[in-house]
C-alpha positions in Angstrom: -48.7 -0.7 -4.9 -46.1 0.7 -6.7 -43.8 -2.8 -7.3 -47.4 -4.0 -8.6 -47.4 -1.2 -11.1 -44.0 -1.9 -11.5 -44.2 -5.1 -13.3 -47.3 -4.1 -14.8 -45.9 -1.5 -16.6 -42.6 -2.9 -17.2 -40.8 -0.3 -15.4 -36.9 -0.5 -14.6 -37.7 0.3 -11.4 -40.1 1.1 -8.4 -38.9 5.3 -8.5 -39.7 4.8 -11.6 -43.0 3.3 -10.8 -43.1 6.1 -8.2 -43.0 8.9 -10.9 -45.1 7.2 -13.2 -48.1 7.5 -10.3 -47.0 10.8 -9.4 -47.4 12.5 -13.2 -50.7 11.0 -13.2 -52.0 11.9 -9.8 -51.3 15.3 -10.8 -53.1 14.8 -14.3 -56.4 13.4 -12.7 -56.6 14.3 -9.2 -55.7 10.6 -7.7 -55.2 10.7 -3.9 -52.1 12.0 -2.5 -52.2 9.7 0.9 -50.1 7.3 -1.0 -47.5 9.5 -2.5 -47.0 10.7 1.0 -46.5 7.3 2.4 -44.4 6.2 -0.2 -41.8 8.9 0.2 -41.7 8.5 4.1 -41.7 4.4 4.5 -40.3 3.5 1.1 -38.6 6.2 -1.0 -36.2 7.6 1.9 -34.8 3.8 2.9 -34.4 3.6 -0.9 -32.5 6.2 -2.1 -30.3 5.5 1.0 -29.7 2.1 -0.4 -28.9 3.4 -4.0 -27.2 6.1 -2.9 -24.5 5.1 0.0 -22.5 7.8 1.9 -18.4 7.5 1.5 -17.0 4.6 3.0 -15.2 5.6 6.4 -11.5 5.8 6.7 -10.1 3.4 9.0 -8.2 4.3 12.1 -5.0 4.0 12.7 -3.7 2.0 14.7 -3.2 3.6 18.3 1.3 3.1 17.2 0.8 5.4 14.2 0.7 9.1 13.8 -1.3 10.7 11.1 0.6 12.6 8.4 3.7 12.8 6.4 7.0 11.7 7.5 10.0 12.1 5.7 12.9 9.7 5.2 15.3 9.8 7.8 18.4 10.4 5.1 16.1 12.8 3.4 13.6 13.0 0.5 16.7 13.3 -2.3 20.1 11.9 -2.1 21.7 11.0 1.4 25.2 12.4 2.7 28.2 9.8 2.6 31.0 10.1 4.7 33.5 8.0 2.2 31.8 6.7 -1.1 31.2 2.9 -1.1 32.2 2.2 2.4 30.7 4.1 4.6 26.6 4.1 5.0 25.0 7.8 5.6 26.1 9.9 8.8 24.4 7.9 11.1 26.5 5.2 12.2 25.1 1.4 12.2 24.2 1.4 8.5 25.7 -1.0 5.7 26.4 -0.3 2.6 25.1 -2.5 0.1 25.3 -1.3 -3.5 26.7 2.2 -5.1 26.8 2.0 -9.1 23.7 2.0 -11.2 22.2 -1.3 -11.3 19.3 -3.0 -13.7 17.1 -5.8 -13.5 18.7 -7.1 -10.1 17.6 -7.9 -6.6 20.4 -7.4 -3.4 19.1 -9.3 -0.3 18.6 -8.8 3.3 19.3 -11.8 4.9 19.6 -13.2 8.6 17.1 -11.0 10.0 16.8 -11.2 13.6 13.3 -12.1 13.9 11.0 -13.7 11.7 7.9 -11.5 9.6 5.2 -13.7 7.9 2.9 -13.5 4.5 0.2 -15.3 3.3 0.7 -18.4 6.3 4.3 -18.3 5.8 5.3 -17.0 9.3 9.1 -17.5 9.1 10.7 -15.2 6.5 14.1 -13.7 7.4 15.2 -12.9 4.0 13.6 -10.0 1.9 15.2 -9.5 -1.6 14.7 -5.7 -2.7 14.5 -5.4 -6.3 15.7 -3.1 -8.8 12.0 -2.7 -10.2 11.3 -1.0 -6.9 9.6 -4.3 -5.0 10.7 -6.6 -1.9 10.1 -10.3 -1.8 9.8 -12.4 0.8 11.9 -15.6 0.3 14.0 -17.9 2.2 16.2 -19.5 -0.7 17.9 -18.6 -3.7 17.4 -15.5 -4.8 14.5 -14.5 -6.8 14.3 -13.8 -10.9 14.0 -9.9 -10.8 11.6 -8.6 -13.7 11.1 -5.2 -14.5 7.8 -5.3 -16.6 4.6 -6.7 -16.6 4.5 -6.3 -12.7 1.3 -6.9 -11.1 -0.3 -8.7 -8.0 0.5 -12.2 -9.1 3.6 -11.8 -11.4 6.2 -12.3 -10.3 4.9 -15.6 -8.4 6.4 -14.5 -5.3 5.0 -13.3 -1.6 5.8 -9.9 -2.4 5.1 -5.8 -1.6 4.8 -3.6 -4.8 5.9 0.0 -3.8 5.1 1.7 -6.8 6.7 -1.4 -8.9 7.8 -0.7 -12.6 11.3 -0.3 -15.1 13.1 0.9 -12.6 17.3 0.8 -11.3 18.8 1.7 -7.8 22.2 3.0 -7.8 22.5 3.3 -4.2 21.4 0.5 -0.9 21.4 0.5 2.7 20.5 -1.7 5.3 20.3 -1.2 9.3 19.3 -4.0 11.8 18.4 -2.3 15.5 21.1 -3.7 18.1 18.0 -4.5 20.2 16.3 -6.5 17.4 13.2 -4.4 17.3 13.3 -3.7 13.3 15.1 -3.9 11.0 15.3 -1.1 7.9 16.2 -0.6 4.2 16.7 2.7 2.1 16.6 2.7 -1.7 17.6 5.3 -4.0 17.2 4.7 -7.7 15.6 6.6 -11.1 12.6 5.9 -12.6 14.9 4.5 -15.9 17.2 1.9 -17.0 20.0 3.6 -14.9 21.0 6.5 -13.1 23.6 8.9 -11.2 24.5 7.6 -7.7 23.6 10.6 -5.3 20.8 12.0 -7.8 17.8 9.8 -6.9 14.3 10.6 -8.3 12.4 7.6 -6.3 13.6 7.2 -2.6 12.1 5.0 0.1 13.4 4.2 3.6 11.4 0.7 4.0 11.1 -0.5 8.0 10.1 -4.0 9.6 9.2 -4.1 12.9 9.5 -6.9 15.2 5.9 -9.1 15.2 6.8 -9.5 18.9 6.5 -5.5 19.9 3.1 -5.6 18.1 1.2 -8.3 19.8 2.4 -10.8 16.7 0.9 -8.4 14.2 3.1 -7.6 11.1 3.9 -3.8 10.3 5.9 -2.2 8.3 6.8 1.5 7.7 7.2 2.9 4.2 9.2 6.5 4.1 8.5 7.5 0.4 10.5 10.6 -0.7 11.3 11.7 -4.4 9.0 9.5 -6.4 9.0 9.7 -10.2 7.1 6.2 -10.8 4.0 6.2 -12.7 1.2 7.4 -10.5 -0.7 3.9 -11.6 2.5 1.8 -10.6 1.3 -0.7 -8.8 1.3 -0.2 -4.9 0.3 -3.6 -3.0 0.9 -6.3 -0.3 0.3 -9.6 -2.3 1.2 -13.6 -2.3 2.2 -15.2 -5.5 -1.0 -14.2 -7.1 -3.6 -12.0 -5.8 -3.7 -8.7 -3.4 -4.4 -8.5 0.1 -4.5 -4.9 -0.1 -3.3 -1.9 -2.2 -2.9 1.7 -2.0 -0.9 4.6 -4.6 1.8 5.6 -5.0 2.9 9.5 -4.4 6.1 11.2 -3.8 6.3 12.1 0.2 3.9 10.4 1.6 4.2 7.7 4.7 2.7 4.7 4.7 1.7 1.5 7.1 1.6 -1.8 6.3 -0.4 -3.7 9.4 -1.1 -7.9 8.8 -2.4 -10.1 10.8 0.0 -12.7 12.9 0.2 -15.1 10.1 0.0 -12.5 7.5 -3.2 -13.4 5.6 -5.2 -10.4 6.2 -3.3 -6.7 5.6 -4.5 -3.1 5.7 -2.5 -0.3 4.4 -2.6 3.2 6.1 -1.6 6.0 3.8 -1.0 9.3 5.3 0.9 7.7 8.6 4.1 6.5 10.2 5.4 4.6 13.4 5.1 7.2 16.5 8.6 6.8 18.3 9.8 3.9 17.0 13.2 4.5 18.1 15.2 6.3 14.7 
């Protein structure tokens, strides 16, 4: 009845409709049978339609632990043992870079087991940026931009991390003797350059061997002191569109889970690895 008065009256709507009938059923005594069924068949179904509850938050994975977990080297600057040789206090770590640095990529090659993204299932080189992303390339190295960053500039297979005008003044890297990951930590300024051993954006970035994980992908983010823009861009993507995205936010964990051949991603904010070793 009430989509028939619906388009009779030219209404927006059928709750409209509904209204319509209801002001005049009070006005001239029509019958209230139909109002009755109308909000117990049609009404209630409807305005659950219209109206959806909050989408659920999806479970971690049963490897993950909910919650915050800081870098390993800490949130702020990490302790050296000699300055430009030696890596933080734990031993195994390689210096890469100390001096401020600007519109440049360093890169992790030789990687003892291979990660993929978007089909490519063989990447052993990762290129971390200046501009505070990684890409995923086996060849030369990359052209590192520092503005107009988004999910399908620059043309690479690529994970934002809260992307943007950015320098790092100090790099490590850290492969497991047993080969199960394989780990980076950045500390940089949220400018054109920077004091080495005064960081304000830090992240320990992790990649764990596909094999341990049924040939899924994941990958820990540590995030620490974070000065970025709020509405940097935060994102797994291939050279132009995002499989998925999060925000960025000074000490928070993340998890990066993809499927074996790293077509399909889900980020988990608010979690890290359980035990995975460091």
């Amino acid at each position: 009845m009430f989509k028939t008065l619906k388009r009779s009256l030219d209404i927006d709507n059928v709750w409209d409709a509904f209204l319509f009938y209801q002001r005049r059923a009070v006005k001239f005594g029509f019958p209230v049978q139909s109002l009755n069924l109308y909000r117990k068949f049609y009404y209630a179904p409807y305005r659950e339609r219209i109206t959806p509850g909050p989408s659920p938050t999806p479970t971690i994975p049963s490897y993950c632990t909910s919650g915050y977990k800081e870098p390993v080297f800490g949130a702020g600057g990490a302790t050296w043992l000699n300055s430009g040789d030696n890596a933080p206090t734990n031993a195994g770590w390689t210096v890469v870079n100390e001096g401020s640095r600007y519109n440049q990529s360093k890169d992790f090659t030789n990687v003892a087991f291979a990660v993929a993204l978007d089909g490519t299932t063989n990447y052993q080189t990762f290129y971390f940026t200046t501009s505070t992303y990684l890409v995923f390339k086996n060849g030369p190295a990359p052209t590192t931009i520092s503005t107009g960053i988004s999910e399908s500039n620059p043309s690479e297979d690529k994970i934002l991390l809260g992307a943007g005008d950015h320098s790092y003044q100090r790099l490590w890297t850290l492969t497991n003797p047993s080969y199960d990951y394989a780990r980076f930590r950045y500390e940089g300024t949220a400018a054109t350059s920077g004091t080495p051993g005064s960081p304000t954006i830090v992240y320990e970035f992790t990649i764990f061997n596909p094999a341990n994980y049924s040939g899924s992908q994941v990958i820990e983010v540590l995030m620490g002191n974070n000065s970025a823009s709020s509405s940097a861009p935060f994102l797994v993507a291939n050279t132009s569109s995002s499989y998925a995205s999060s925000t960025v936010d000074p000490n928070t964990s993340y998890v990066f889970v993809g499927n074996s051949t790293g077509t399909s991603w889900t980020i988990y904010k608010n979690a890290y690895i359980t035990s995975p070793g460091y």
